[in-house]
N, C-alpha and C positions, 0 to 999 in steps of 0.2 A: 522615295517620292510618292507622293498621294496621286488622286486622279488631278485634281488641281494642277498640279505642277506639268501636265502633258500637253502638247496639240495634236491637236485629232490629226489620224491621216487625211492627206489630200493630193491632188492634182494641179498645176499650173496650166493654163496652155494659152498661147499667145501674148502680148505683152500692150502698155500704156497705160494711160493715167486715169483709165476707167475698168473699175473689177466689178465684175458680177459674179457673185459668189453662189455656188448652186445648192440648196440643200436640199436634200430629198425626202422621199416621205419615212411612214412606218414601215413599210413594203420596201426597201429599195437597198440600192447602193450607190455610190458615185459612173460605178460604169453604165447606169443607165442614160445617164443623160447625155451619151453619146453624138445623137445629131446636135441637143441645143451646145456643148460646146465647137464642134465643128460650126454650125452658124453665127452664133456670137464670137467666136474666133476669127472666125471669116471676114465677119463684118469691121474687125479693128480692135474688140474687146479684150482685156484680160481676161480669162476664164477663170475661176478655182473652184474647184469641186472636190468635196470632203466626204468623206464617211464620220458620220456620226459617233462620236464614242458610244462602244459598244458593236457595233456593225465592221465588218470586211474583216479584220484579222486584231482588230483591240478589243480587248476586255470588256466585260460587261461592267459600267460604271457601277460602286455600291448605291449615288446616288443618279437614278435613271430615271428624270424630273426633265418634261420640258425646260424648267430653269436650271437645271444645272446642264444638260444641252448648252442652252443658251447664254451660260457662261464661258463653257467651252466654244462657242461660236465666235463670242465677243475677243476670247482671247487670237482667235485665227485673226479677225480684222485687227485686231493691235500687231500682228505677227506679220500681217500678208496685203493691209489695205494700203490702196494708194490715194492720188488726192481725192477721186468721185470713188463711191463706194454702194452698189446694188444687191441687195441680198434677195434672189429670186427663191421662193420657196415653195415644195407643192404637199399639199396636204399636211401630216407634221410639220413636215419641213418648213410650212409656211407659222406654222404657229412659234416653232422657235425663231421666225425670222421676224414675228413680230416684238417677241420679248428680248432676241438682243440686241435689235434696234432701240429697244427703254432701257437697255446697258449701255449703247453708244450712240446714241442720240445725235452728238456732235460730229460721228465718226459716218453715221450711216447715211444716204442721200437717196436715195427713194427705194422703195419695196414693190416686188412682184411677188401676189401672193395666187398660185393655184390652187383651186379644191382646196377651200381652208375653211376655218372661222376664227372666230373671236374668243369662243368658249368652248366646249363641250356642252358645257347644260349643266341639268341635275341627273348626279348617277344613276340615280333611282329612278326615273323618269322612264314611260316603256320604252320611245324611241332609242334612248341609251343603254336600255336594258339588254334590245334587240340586238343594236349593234355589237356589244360586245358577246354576245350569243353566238351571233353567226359566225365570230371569227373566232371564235378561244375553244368551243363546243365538241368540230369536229377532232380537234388537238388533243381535248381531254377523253375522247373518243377513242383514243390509239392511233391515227392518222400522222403520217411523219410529215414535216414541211412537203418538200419532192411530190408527195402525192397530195396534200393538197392544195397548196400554192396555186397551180394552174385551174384549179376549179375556181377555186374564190375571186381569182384574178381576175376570170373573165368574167363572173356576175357582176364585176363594177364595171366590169366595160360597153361598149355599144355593141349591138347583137354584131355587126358585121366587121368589128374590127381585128385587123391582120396586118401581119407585115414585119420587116425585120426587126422595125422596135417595137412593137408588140411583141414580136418571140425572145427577143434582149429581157425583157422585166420581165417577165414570167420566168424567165432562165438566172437574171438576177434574185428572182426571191426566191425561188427553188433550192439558193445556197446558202441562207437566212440560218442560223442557227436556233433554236426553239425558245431560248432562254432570251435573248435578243425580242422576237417577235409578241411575246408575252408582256414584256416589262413594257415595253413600244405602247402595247393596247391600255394597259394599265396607267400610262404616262396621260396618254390622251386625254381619258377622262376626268381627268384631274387638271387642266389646263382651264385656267380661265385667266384674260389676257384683255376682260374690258375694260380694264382700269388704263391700257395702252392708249387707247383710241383717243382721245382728248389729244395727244401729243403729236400723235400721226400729222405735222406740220409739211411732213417731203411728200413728192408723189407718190402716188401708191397704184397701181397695176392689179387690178382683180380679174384672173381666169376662170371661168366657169366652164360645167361642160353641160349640154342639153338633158342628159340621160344623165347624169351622176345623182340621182334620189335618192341615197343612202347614205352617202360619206358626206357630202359637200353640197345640197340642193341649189339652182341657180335662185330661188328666192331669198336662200339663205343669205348666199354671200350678197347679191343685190341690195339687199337692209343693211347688212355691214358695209358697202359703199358708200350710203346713203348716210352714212354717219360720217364718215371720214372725210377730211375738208378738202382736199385735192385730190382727189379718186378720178380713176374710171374703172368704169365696168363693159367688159362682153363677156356674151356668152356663146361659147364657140360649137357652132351645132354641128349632130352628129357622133359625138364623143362621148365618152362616160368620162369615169373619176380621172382617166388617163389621157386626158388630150393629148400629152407631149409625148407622148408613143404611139398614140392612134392616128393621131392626126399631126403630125413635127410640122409640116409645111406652114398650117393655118397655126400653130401653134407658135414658130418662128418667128411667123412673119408678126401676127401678133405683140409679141415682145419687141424688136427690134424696130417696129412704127412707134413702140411708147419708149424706146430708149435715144430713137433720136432726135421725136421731138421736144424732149425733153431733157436730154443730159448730150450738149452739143459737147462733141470734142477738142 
């Protein structure tokens, strides 16, 4: 069997005729999203929450491509979708959930995108330069994930952020394997996903975070709202790249004011 022929692991939790599918970022794994399946569950939702080929205990795909991601994405929603179908995604996660939304188009019915964008950019470009600096640098340094996961962590976050999901994602990327987190960083930058935006016809849900200047700027994603024909935008102050650990409450509630006014049961 090829990687083709696989579905990613995942999670079910809760049940009916509306799925919000979690996909996480570069940093992550399905166990972090912890409270938002507890509250989308709560609330009535299907939950499904995945590990990404490559991440939790599968294989590192040969091809480890935003779109080939998001082919494997597409095939979960042919595998696991029911009639409404949400692909909430945060950071990577939201860029694969823009391109297998232009796989399933027919299939998908609005997007929540955190900490995301459209593109990367140009590789070359310093601000792309930087990023990929800071995070690949101290690895080629001799730094094992373990040690430095929680450093990196907390520079994307807001100085005062704490609390059990914030010790959960620091404790989930801590168990990242190296070969994983690399090809992730390399994936990124090679994503460009403007050619989706014209199609963007369902809701779409942009999370920002006040503090997140490095990964996700809130003017960034703001301009990509402003493209998109049935958008909204906040930006959820207080938070860095992490809302939905730093802040779950305002981060929840968030989500679930745009899921029921918008996708009634």
């Amino acid at each position: 069997m090829t990687d083709q022929d696989y579905l990613p692991d995942f999670s079910v939790t809760g049940r009916g005729e509306t799925t919000v599918f979690l996909l996480h970022g570069a940093f992550g794994a399905k166990e972090y999203w912890y409270s938002q399946i507890g509250a989308l569950s709560g609330a009535g939702y299907r939950v499904v929450a995945w590990d990404a080929p490559g991440y939790g205990f599968s294989p590192l795909p040969r091809d480890f491509s935003i779109e080939g991601l998001a082919r494997s994405c597409a095939r979960l929603i042919d595998d696991q979708g029911t009639a409404t179908n949400i692909l909430l995604g945060h950071s990577m996660g939201g860029m694969i959930a823009q391109r297998a939304f232009d796989y399933r188009r027919e299939r998908v019915h609005g997007l929540i995108l955190s900490a995301t964008s459209a593109a990367f950019g140009r590789p070359e470009g310093e601000w792309q330069r930087r990023f990929v600096a800071e995070r690949v640098a101290p690895l080629d340094a001799g730094q094992t994930i373990p040690q430095y996961a929680p450093v990196m962590l907390r520079t994307m976050m807001a100085p005062e952020a704490a609390g059990a999901d914030v010790d959960r994602v620091i404790d989930v990327v801590s168990h990242m394997r190296e070969e994983t987190f690399r090809a992730a960083i390399e994936a990124i930058t090679r994503f460009d996903g403007r050619d989706i935006i014209p199609h963007m016809t369902v809701p779409v849900l942009l999370l920002a975070g006040e503090h997140d200047l490095s990964a996700a700027p809130p003017p960034v994603m703001r301009k990509l709202a402003e493209k998109i024909a049935d958008s909204e935008f906040h930006c959820l102050e207080g938070v860095g790249h992490f809302a939905w650990a730093e802040q779950p409450g305002a981060f929840n509630a968030a989500v679930l004011r745009f899921l029921s006014a918008r996708f009634a049961r």
